[in-house]
Backbone as numpy.savetxt, mean C-alpha at the origin, in Angstrom:
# Nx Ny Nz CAx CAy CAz Cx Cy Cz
15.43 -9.48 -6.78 14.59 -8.28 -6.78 15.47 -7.03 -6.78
15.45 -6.34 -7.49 16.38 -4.68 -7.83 15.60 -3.28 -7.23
16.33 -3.27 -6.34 15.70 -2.20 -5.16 16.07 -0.87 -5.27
15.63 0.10 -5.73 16.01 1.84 -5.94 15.85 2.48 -4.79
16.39 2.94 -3.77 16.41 3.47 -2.55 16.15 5.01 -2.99
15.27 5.70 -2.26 15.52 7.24 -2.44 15.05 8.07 -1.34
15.95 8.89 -0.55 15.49 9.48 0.77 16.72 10.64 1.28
15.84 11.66 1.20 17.11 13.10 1.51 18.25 12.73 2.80
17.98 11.98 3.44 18.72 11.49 4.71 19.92 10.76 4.34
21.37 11.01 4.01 22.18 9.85 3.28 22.38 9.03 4.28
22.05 9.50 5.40 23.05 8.12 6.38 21.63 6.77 6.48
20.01 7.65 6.12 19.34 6.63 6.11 19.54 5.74 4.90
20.00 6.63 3.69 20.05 5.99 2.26 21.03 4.42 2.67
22.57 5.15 3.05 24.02 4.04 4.04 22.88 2.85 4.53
22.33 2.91 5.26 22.00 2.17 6.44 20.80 1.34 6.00
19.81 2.17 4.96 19.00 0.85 4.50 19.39 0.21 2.78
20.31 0.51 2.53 21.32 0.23 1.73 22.13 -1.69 2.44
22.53 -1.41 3.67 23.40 -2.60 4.23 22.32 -3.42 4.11
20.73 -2.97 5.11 20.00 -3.86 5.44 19.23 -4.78 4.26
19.32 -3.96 3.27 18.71 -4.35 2.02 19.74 -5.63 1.36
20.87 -5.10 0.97 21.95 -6.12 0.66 22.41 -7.54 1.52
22.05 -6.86 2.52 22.49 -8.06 3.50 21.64 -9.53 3.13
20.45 -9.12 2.42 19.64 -10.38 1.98 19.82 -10.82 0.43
20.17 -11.86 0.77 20.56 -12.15 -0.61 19.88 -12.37 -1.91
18.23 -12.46 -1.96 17.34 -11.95 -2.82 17.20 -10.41 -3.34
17.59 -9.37 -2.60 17.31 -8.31 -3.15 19.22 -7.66 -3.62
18.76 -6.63 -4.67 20.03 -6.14 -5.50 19.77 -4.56 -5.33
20.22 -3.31 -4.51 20.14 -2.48 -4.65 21.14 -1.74 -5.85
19.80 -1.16 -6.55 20.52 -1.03 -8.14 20.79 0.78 -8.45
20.59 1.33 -7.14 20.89 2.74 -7.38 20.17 3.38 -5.86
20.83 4.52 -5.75 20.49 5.18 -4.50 20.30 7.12 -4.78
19.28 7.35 -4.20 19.12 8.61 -4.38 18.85 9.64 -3.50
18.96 10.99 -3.59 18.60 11.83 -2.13 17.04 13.17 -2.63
16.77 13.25 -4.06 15.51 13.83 -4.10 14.51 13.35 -5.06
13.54 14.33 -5.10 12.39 13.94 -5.84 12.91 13.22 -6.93
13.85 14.68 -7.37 14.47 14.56 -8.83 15.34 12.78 -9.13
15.87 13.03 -8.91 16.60 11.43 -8.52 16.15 10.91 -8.41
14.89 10.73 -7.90 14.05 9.37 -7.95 13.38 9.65 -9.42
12.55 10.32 -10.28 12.30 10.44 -10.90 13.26 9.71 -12.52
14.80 10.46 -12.01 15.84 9.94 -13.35 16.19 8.74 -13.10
16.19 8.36 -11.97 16.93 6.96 -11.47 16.15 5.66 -12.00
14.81 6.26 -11.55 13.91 5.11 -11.92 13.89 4.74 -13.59
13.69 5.85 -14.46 13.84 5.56 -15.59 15.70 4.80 -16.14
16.15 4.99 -15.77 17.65 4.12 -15.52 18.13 3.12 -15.20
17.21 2.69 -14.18 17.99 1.40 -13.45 16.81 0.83 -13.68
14.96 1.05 -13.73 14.30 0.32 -13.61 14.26 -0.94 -12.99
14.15 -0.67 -11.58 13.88 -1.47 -10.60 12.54 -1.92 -10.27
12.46 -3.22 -9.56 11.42 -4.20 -9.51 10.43 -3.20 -8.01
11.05 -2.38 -7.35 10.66 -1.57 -6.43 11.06 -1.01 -5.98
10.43 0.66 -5.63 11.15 1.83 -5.45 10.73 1.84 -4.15
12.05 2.26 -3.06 11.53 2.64 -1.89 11.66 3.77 -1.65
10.80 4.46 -1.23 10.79 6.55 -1.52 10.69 7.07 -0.36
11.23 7.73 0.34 11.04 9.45 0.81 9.88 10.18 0.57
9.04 10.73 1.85 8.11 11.33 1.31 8.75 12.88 1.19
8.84 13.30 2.48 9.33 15.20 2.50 10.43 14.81 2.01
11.17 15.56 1.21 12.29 16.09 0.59 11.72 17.57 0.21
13.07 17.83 -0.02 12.85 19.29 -0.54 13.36 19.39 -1.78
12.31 20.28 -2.56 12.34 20.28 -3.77 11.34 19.68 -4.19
11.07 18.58 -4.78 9.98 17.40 -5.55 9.93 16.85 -4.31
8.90 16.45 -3.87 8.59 15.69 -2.58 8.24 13.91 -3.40
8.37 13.01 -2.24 8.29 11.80 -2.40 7.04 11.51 -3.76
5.90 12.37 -3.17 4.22 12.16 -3.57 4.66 12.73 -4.95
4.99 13.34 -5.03 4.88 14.55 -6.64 6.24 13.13 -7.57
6.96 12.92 -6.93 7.99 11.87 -7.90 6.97 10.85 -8.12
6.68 10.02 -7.45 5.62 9.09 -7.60 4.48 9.24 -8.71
3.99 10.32 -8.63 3.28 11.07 -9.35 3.62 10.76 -10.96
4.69 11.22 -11.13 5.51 11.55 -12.59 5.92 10.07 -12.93
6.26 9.11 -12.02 7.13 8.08 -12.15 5.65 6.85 -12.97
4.41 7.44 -11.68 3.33 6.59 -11.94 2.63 6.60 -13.51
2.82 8.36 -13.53 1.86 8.36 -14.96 2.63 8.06 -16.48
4.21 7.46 -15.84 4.91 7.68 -17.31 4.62 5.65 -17.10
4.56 5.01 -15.90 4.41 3.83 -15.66 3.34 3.28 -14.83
2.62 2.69 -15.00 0.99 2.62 -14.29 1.47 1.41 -13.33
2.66 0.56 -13.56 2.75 -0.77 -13.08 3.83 -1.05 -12.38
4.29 0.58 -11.80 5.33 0.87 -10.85 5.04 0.45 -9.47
5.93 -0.44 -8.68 5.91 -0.48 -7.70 6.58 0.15 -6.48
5.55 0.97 -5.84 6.27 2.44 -5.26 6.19 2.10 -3.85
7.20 1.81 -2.64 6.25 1.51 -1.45 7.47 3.09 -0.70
6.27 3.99 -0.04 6.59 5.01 0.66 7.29 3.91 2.02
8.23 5.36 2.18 9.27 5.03 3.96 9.31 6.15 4.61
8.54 6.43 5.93 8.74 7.85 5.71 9.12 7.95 7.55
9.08 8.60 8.11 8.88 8.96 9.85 7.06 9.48 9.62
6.50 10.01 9.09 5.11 10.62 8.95 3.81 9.86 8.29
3.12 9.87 9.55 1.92 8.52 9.50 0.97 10.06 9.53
1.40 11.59 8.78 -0.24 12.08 8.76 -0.93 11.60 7.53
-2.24 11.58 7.77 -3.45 11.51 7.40 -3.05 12.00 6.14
-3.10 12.64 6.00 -2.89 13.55 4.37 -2.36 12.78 3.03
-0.71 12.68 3.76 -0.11 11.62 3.12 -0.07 10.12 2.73
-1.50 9.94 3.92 -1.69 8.39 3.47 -3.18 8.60 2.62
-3.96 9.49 2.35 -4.81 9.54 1.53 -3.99 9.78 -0.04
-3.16 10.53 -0.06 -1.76 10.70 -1.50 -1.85 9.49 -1.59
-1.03 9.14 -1.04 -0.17 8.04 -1.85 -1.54 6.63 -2.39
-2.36 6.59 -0.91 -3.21 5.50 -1.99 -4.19 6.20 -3.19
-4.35 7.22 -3.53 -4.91 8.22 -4.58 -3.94 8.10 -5.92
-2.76 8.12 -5.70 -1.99 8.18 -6.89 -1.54 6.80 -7.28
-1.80 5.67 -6.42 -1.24 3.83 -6.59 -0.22 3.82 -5.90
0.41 4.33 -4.63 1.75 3.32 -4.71 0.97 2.15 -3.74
1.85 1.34 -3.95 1.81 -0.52 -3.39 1.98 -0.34 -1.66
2.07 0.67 -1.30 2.75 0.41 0.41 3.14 1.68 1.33
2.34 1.80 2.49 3.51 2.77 3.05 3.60 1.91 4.36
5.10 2.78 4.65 5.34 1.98 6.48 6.44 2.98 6.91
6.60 2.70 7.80 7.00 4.16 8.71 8.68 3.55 9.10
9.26 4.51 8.95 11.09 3.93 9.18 11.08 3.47 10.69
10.93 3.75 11.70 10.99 3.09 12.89 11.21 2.20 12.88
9.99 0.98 11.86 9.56 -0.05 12.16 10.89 -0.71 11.20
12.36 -1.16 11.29 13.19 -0.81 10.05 13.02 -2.88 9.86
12.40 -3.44 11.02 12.56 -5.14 10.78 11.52 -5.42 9.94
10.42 -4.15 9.33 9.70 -4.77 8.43 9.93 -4.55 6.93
10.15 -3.95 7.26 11.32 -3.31 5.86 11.17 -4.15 4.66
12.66 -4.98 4.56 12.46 -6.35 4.05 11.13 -7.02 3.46
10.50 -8.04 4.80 9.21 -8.53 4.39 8.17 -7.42 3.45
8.14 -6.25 4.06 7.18 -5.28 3.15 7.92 -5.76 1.32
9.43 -4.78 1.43 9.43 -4.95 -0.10 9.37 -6.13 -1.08
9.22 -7.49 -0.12 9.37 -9.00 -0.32 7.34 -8.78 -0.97
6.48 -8.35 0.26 5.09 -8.58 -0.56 4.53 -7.48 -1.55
5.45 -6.38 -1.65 5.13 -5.70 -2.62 5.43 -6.06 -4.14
6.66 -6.87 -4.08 7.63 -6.99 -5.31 6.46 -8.31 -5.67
5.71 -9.20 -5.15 4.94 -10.29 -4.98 3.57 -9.63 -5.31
3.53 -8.36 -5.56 1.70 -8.23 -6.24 1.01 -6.95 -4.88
1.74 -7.09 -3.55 0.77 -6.93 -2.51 0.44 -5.25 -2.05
-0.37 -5.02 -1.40 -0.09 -3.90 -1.20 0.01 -4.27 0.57
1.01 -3.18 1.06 1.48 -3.10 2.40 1.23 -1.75 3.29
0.78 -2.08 4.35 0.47 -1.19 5.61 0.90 -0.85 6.62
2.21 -0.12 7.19 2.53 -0.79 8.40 1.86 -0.73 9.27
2.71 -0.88 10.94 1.94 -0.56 12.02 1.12 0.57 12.13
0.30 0.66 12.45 -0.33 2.23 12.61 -0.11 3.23 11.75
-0.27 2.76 10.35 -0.90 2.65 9.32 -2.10 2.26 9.00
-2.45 1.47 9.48 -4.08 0.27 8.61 -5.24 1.35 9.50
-4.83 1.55 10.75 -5.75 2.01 11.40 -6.45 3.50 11.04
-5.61 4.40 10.08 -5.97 5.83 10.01 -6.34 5.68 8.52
-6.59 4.16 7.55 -7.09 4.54 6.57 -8.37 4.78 5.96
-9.29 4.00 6.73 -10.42 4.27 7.15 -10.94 5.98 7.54
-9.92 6.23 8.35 -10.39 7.56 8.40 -10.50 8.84 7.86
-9.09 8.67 6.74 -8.05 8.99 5.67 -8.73 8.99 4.41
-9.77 7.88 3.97 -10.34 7.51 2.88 -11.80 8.34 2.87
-12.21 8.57 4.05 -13.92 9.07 4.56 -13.34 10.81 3.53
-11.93 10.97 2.77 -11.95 12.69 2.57 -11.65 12.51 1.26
-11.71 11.59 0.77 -11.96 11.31 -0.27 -13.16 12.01 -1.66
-12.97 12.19 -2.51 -14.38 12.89 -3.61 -15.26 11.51 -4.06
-14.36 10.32 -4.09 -14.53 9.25 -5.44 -15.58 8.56 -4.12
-16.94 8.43 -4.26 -17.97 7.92 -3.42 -19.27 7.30 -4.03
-19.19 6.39 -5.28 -20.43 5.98 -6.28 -20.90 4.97 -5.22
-20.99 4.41 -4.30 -21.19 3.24 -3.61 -21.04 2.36 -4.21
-21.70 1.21 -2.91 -21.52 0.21 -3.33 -22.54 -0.78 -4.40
-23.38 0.23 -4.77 -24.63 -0.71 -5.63 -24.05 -1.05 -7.36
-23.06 -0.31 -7.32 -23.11 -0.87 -9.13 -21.92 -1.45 -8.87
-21.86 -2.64 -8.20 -20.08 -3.47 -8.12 -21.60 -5.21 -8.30
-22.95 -4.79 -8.02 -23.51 -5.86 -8.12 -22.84 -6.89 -7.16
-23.25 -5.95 -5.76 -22.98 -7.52 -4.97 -24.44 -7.53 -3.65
-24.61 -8.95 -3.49 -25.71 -9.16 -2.60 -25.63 -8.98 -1.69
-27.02 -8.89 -0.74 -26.78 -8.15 0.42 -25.72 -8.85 1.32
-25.86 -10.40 1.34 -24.92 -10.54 2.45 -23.11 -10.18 1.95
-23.19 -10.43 0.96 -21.96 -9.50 0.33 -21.26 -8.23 0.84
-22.63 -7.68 1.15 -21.91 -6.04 1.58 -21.74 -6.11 2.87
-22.96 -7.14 3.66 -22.83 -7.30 4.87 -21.09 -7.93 5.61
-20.87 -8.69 4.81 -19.54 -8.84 5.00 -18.08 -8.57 4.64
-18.64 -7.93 3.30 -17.48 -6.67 3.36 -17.02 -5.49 4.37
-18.59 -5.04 4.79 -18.56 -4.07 6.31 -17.31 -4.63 6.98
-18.26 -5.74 7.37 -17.32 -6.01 8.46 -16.11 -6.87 8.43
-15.15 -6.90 7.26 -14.11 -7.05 6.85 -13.38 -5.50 7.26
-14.42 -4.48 6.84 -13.58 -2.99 6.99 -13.43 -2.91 8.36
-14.50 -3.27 9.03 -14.56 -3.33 10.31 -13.29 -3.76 11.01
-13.01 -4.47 10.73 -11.27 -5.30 11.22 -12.20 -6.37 11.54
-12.88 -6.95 11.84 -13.47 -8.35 12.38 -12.85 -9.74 11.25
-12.36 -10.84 12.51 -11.70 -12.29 11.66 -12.53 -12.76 11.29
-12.19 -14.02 10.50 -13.69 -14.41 9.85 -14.45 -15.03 10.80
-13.73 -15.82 12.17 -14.87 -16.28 13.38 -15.91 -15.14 13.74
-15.13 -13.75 13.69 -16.07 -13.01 14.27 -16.84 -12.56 13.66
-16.58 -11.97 12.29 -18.05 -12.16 10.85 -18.81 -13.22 11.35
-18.54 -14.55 10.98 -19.07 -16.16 11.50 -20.23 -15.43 12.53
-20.33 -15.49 13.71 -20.75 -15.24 14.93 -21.87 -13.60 14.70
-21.51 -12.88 13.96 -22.24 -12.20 13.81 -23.04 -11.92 13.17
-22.93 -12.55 11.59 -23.49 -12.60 10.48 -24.28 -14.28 10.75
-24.42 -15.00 11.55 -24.64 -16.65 11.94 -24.62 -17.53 10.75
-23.17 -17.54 10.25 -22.61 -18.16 9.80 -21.61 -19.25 9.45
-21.03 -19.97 9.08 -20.58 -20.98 9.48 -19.01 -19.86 8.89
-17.66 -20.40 9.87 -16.27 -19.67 9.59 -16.15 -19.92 7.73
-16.42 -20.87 7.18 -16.27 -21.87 6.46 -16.64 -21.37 5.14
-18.52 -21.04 5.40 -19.15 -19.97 4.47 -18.13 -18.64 4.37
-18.27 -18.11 5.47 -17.21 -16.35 5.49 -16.57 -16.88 4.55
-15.54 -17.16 4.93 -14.29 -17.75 3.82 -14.33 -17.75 2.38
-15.44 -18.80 2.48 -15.86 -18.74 0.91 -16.27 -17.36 0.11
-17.45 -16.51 1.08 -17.65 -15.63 0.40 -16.78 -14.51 0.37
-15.88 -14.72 1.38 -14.70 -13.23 0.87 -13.85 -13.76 -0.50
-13.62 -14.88 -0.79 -12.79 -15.49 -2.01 -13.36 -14.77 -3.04
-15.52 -15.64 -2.88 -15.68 -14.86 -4.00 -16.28 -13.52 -4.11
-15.89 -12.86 -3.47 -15.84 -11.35 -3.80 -14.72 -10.44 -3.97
-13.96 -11.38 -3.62 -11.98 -10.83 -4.21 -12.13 -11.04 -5.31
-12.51 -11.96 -5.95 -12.74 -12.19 -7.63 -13.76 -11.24 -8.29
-14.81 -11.13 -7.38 -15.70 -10.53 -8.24 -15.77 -9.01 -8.37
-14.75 -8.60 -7.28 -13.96 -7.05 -7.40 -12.58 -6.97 -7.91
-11.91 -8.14 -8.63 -10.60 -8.64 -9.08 -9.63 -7.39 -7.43
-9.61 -7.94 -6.34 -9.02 -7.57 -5.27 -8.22 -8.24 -5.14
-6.93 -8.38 -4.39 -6.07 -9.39 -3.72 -6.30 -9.85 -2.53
-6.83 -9.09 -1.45 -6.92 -9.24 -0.38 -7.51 -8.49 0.62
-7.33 -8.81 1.52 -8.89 -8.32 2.77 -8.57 -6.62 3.12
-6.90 -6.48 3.06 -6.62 -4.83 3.00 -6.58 -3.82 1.82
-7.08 -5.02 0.68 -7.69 -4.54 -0.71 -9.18 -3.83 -0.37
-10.09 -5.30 0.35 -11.18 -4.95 0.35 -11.69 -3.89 1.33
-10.55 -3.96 2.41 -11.33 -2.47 3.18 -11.32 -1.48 2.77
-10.14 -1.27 1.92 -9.85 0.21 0.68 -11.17 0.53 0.39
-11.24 -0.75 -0.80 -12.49 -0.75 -1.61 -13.87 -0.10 -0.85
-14.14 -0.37 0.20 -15.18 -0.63 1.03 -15.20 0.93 1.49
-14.25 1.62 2.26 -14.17 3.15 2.38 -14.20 4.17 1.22
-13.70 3.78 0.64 -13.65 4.27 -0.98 -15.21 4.54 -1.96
-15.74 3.33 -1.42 -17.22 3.29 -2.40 -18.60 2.99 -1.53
-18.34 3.47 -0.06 -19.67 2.97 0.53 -20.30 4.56 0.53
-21.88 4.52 0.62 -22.69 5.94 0.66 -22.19 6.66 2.11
């Protein structure tokens, strides 16, 4: 996997540079310190995933992404930032990138760019929790009636957004764990979603 690092901080660039190399699946194929640089780099080295900087000065993380996204729709962008505001996590899932997670957390690092480079989109810690709230400021609000799904459909999409496991859907919806299961499968298909932090997107994104 060919990893493009980009973040105004060089000693963070140094340091998640080692941690990145140190695994022997990933290839860091260029390193950068602004917008700009991420912008030329990417067209250069074309890497399997960009890990970005949001504040910089000059072109900020969001505005490179931006430029990087609309010249490539199938860029995989996962933000690194210290800043879990609200703002910035409504950006970045508005414009596509695959991921944000907060530098603190530096042992998830890795695994994140491992399920992004794999299709996924990623959340970190205290992340998942403000997107819900993040998404409610949103314009894009057609609901949920023209995705054509049945009531118990929506009923358990709710409460997928909800955070509830599938025992606890099960138990509330009086269902068997078994059914849940089944019907979140088929409504990942029938919204072509990946997964359950697909479907809460979805679910904030398009409910009345």
């Amino acid at each position: 996997m060919k990893v493009l690092i980009v973040d105004d901080d060089r000693l963070v660039v140094t340091s998640l540079t080692t941690i990145l190399e140190a695994d022997e699946e990933i290839e860091v194929v260029g390193t950068g310190n602004s917008g700009q640089e991420a912008v030329r780099l990417y067209r250069t080295t074309k890497p399997d995933v960009l890990l970005l900087d949001i504040r910089m000065d000059g072109m900020t993380g969001i505005e490179a992404a931006e430029i990087i996204l609309a010249a490539d729709a199938e860029a995989k962008i996962l933000f690194l930032t210290t800043f879990s505001d609200k703002e910035y996590i409504v950006r970045a899932l508005q414009i596509g990138a695959k991921g944000y997670i907060l530098k603190q957390n530096y042992e998830s690092i890795v695994p994140s760019l491992k399920a992004v480079y794999m299709g996924q989109r990623v959340f970190g810690e205290g992340i998942m929790t403000k997107i819900p709230l993040s998404l409610n400021k949103l314009n894009e609000n057609p609901g949920l009636a023209s995705f054509n799904l049945s009531e118990k459909e929506e009923q358990i999409i709710t409460q997928v957004a909800n955070g509830l496991s599938n025992k606890e859907i099960a138990e509330k919806l009086f269902l068997s764990e078994g059914t849940v299961r089944n019907y979140i499968s088929i409504i990942l298909e029938k919204l072509q979603l990946r997964d359950r932090t697909q479907l809460a997107i979805f679910y904030y994104k398009h409910r009345q």
